[in-house]
C-alpha positions as CSV (number, residue, x, y, z in Angstrom):
1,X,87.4,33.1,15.2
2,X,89.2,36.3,16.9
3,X,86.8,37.2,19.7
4,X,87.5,40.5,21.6
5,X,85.4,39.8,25.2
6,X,84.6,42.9,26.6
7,X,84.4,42.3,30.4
8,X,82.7,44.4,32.5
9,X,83.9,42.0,35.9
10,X,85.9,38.9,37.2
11,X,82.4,37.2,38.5
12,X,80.2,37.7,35.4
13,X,83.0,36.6,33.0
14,X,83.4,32.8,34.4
15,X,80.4,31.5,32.3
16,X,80.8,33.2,29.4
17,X,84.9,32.4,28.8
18,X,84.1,28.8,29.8
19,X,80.8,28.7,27.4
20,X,82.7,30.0,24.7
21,X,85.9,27.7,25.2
22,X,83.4,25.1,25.2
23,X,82.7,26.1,21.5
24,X,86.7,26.2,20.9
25,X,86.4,30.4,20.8
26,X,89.2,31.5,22.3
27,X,88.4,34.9,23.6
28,X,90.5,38.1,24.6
29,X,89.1,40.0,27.2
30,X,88.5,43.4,26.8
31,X,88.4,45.8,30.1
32,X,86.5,49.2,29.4
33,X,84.3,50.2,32.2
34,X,84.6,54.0,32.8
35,X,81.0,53.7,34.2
36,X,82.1,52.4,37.4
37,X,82.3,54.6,40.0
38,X,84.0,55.5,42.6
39,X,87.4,54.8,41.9
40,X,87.8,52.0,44.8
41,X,85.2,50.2,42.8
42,X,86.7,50.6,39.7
43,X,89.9,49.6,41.1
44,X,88.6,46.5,42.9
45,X,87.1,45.2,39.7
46,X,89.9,45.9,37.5
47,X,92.6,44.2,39.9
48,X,90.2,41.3,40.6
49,X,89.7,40.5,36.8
50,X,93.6,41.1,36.1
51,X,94.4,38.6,39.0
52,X,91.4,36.1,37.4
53,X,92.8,36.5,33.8
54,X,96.2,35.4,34.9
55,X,95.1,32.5,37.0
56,X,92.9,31.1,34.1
57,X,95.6,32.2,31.0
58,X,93.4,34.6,29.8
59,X,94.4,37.1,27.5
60,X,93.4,40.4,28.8
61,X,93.7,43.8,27.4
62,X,92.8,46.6,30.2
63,X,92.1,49.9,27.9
64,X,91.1,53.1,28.8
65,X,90.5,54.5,32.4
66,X,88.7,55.4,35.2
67,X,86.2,58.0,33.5
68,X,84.0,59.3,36.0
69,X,84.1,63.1,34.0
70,X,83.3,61.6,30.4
71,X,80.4,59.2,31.9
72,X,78.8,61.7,33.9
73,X,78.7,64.4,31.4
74,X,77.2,61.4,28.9
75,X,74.4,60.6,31.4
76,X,73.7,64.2,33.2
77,X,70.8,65.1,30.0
78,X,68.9,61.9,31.5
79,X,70.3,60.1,34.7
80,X,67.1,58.0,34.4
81,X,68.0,57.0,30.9
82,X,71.6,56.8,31.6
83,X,71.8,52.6,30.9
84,X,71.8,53.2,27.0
85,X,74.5,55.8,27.5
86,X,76.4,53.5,29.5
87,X,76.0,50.7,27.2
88,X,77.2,52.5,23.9
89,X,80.3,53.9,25.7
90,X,81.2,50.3,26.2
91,X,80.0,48.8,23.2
92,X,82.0,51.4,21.1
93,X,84.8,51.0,23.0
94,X,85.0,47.2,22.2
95,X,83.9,47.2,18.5
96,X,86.2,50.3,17.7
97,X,89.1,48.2,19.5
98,X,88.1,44.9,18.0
99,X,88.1,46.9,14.4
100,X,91.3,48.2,15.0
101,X,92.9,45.1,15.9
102,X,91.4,42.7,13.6
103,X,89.1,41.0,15.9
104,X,86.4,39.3,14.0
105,X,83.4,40.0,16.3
106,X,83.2,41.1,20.1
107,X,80.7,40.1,22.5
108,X,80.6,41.3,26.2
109,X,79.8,39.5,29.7
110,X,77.2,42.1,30.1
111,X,74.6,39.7,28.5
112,X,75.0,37.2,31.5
113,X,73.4,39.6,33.9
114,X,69.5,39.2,34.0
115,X,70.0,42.9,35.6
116,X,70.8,44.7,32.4
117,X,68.3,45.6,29.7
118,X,69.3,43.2,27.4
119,X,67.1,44.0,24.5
120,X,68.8,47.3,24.4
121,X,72.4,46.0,25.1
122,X,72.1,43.9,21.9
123,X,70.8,46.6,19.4
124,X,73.5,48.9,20.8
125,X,76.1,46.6,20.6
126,X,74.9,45.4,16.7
127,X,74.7,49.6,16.2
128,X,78.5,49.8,17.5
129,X,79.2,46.8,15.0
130,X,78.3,48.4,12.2
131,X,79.7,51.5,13.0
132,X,82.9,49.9,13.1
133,X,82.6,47.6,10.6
134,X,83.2,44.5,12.9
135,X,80.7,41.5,13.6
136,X,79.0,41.5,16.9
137,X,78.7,37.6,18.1
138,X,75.5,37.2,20.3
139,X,74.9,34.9,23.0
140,X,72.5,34.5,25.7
141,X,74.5,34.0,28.6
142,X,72.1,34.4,31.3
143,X,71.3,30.7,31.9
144,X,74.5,30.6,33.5
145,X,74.2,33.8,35.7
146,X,73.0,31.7,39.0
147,X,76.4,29.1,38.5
148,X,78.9,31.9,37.7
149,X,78.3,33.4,40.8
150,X,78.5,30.7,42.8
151,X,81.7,29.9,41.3
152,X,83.0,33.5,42.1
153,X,82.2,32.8,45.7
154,X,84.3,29.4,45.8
155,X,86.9,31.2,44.0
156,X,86.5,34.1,47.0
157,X,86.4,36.5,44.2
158,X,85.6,40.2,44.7
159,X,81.9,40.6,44.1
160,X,80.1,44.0,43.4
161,X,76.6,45.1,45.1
162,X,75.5,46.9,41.8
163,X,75.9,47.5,38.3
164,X,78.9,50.1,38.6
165,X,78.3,53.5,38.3
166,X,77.4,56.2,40.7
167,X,73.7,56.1,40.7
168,X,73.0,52.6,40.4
169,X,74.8,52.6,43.8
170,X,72.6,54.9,45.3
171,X,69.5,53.4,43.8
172,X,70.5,50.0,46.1
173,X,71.0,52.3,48.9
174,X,67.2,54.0,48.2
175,X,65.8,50.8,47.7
176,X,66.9,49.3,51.4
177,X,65.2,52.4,52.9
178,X,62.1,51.9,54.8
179,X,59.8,54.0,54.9
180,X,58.7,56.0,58.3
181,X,55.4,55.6,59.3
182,X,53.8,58.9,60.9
183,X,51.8,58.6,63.7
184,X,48.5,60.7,64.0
């Protein structure tokens, strides 16, 4: 089988390329993340996972580009329901590529993260099949979330505090505040 990976980081890919070796797929690996914001981000991830590709002989294609104008003029309707935005951007990105290059499915490292909604990550990602005409492979990857991280950490791998784009970051940052009590 011809398996396009689509990669959304170095840490969350371990697992899932050495799952799917396990079942003799030898995958490509597929960078499209014009999500991730801001461009130090982007750039981190992207250089970690080229650097990671190479050390384990991983075929990797990087495609398209730091996008922070097309993502945030996908998500600015409904920043709260920005995730299925941000999904089919991604998803159509690897299943058009994949189509074009005749890959027989794609998949994506995306469905190791017990942080993404992965209901809707699968139906988007079967939608951006079938638009394409190209088999989407499913797996469950999460079961191996806990042990790919912990082999990014031995392998001092760069390692992200959130999802990638803008406000997922500032979510974290909302999230640490406390709030101040008033006194009467």
């Amino acid at each position: 089988m011809k398996l396009l990976l689509h990669i959304c980081c170095a840490p969350c890919s371990i697992m899932c390329i050495e799952t799917l070796r396990g079942e003799d797929i030898e995958p490509v690996g597929f960078w499209d993340n014009p999500n991730i914001h801001p461009y130090t981000e982007y750039r981190s991830r992207k250089n970690t996972l080229v650097e990671y590709a190479a050390q384990i002989g991983l075929e990797l294609v990087v495609h398209g580009s730091y996008g922070l104008r097309p993502f945030v003029q996908a998500v600015v309707q409904d920043i709260d329901g920005r995730c299925v935005k941000c999904y089919q951007m991604r998803m159509e990105a690897a299943a058009r590529y994949a189509a074009e290059n005749g890959f027989d499915a794609f998949t994506s490292t995306l469905f190791i993260s017990p942080y993404q909604n992965h209901e809707m990550l699968k139906q988007t990602a079967r939608q951006a099949g079938e638009k394409y005409g190209v088999d989407f492979l499913y797996r469950d990857f999460r079961p191996y979330f806990r042990q790919g991280q912990e082999k990014a950490r031995e392998l001092g791998l760069y390692m992200q505090k959130y999802c990638g784009c803008v406000f997922s970051e500032e979510e974290r940052y909302q999230k640490r505040k406390k709030p101040v009590k008033k006194e009467v």
